[in-house]
C-alpha positions as CSV (number, residue, x, y, z in Angstrom):
1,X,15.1,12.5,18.1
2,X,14.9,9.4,15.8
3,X,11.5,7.9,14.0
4,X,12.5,5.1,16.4
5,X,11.8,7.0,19.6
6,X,8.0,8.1,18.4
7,X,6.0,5.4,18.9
8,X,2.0,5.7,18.2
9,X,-0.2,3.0,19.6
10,X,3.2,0.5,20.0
11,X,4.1,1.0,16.7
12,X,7.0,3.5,15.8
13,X,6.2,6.3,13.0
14,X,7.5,6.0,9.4
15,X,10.6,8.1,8.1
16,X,8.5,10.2,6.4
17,X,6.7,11.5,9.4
18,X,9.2,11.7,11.8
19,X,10.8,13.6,9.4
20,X,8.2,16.0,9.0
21,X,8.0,15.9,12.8
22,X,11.8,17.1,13.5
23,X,10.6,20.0,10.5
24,X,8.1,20.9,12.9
25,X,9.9,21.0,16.2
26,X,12.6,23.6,14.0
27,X,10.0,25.5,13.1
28,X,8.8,26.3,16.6
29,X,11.8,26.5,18.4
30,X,12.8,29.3,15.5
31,X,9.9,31.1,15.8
32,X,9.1,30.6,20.2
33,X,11.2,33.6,21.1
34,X,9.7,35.7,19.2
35,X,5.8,34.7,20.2
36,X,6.3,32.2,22.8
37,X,4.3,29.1,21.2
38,X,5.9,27.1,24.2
39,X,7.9,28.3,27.3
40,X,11.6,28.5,27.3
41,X,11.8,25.3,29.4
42,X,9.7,23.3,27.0
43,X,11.9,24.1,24.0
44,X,14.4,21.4,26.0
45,X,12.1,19.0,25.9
46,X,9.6,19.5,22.9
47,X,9.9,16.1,21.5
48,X,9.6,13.9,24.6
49,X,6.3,16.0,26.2
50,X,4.6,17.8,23.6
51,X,5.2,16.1,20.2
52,X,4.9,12.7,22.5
53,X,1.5,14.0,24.1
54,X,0.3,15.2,21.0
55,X,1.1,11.9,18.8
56,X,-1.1,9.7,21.7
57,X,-4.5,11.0,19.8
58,X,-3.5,9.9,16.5
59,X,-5.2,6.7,17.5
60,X,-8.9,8.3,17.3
61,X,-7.8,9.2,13.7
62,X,-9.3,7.0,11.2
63,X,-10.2,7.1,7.3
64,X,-14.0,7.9,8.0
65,X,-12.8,11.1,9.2
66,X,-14.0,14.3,6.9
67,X,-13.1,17.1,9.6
68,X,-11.1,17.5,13.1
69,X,-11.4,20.8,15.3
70,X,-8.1,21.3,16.8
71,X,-9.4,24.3,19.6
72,X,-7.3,26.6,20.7
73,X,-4.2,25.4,18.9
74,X,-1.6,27.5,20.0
75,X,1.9,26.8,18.7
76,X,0.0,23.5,16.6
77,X,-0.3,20.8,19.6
78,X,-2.0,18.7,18.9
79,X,-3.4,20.1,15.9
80,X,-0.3,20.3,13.5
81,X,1.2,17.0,15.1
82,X,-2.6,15.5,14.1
83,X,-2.2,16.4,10.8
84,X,0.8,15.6,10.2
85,X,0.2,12.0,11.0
86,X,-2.9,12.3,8.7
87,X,-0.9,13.0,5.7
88,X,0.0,9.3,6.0
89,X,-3.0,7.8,8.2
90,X,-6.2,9.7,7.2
91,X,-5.3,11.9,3.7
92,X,-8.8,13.0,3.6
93,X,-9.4,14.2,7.5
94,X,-9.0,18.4,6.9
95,X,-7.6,19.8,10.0
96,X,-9.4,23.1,11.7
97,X,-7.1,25.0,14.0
98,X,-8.8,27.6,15.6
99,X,-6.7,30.2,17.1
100,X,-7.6,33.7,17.8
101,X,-3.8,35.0,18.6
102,X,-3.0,36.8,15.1
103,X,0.9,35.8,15.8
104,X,0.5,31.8,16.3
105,X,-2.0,32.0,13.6
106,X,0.4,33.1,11.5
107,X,2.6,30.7,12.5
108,X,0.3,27.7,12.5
109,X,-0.2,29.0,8.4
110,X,3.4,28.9,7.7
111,X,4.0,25.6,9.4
112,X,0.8,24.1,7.2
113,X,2.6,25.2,4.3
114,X,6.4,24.4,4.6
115,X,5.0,20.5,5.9
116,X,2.4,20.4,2.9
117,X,-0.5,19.4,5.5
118,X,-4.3,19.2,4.8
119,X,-5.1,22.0,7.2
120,X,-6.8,25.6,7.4
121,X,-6.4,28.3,10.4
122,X,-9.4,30.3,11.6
123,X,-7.5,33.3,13.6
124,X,-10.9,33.9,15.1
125,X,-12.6,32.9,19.2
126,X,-13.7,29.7,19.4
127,X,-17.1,31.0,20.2
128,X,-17.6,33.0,16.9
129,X,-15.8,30.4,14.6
130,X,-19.0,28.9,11.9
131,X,-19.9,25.8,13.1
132,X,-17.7,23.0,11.6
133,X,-19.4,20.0,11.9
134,X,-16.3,17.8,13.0
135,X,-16.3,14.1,13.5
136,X,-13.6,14.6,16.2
137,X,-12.6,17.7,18.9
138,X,-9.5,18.3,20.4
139,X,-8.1,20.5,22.9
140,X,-4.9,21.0,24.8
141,X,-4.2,22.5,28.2
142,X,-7.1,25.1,27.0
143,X,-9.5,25.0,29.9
144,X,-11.3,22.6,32.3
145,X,-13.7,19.8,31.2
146,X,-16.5,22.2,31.3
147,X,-16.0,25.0,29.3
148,X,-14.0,22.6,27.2
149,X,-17.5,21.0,26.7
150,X,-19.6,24.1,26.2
151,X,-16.7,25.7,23.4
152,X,-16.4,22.1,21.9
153,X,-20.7,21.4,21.6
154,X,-21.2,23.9,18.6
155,X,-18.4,22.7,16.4
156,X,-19.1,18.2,17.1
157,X,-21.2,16.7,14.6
158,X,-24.0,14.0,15.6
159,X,-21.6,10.8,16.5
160,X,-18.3,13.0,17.0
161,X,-15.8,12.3,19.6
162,X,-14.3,15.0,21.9
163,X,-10.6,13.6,22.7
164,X,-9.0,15.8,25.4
165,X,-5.7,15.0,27.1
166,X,-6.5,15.8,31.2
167,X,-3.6,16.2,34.0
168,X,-4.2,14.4,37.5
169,X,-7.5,16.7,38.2
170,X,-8.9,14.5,35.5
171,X,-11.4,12.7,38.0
172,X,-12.7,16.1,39.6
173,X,-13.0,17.5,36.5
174,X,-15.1,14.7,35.2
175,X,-17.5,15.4,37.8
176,X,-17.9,19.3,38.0
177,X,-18.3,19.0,34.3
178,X,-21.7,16.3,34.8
179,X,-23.8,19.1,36.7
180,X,-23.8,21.3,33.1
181,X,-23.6,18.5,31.0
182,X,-24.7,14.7,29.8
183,X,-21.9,13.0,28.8
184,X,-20.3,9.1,28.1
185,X,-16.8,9.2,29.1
186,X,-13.9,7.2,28.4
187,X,-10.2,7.2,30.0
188,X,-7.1,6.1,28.6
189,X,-4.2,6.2,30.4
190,X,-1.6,8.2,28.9
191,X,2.2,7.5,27.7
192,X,4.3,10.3,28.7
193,X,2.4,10.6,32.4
194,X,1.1,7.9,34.8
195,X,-1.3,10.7,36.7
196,X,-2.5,12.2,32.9
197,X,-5.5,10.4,31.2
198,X,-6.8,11.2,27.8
199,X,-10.7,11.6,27.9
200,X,-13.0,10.5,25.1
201,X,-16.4,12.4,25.5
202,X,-19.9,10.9,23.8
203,X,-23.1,11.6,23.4
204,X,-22.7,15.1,24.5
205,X,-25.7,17.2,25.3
206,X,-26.8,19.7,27.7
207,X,-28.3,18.5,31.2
């Protein structure tokens, strides 16, 4: 894929990143065999669907930034994809992946270090990771709204931002989530599905 097919908020990504991009997308199709970071099927189409779903939150990335919580991070979507756009957008955001499998830990490590990225790994549960005070929360085909809430409240600082990407169950979501939990809620539509919508939770506190 060329830098002229990732776009990011209209605006196609320098050489530099999509460059560190295609790195990326070697990386895990080398090492997804061996620990499965994505399934077989998605190896086909890891630039158009998770690299593209993953570049959309780039736009709640700013310079005011000190720390973003990438939960559950998996093979590094969106976390590595995050801070890989930060290198050029945000150089002071720090990226947290949290990731509790020892193997895509490991891998998350190597990919932070062969791309240079202003990142750190905690191979640990969400639930017993320190508190870390992030302006901004992400989270990726992890779990529903809810518990996405509930793992996400001890790591947001006071003012952060959770920004989750949501499938068509967005809507129903929304709601089961507002009997545990106060909330503000925005929804963006998304780029690479007409029925997904990117959430951006506020104000978060417990009802």
């Amino acid at each position: 894929m060329s830098a002229a097919e990732w776009v990011v908020d209209g605006s196609h990504v320098s050489r530099e990143t999509a460059d560190r991009l295609r790195t990326y997308c070697e990386l895990v199709r080398k090492w997804s065999p061996k620990i499965n970071l994505v399934s077989r099927r998605d190896l086909d189409e890891l630039e158009t669907r998770h690299v593209a779903d993953s570049l959309q939150l780039s736009v709640f990335l700013n310079t005011e930034i000190e720390t973003w919580a990438d939960l559950g991070s998996g093979g590094g979507f969106p976390g590595i994809v995050l801070a890989i756009c930060g290198l050029e957008k945000s150089p002071v955001t720090r990226f947290h992946l949290v990731e509790s499998d020892a193997r895509k830990a490991a891998f998350l490590r190597t990919a932070i270090r062969e791309l240079k990225l202003n990142a750190q790994v905690h191979d640990q549960r969400i639930e017993n990771t320190s508190p870390l005070k992030a302006e901004r929360v992400s989270a990726r085909a992890l779990a529903s709204l809810d518990n996405l809430l509930d793992l996400s409240s001890r790591h947001l600082t006071a003012g952060g931002l959770c920004v989750f990407p949501k499938g068509q169950s967005h809507a129903e979501e929304i709601e089961a989530a507002r009997q545990s939990w106060n909330f503000d809620v925005e929804t963006h539509s998304s780029a690479t599905d007409p029925n997904a919508r990117i959430l951006v939770v506020s104000n978060l506190s417990h009802v």
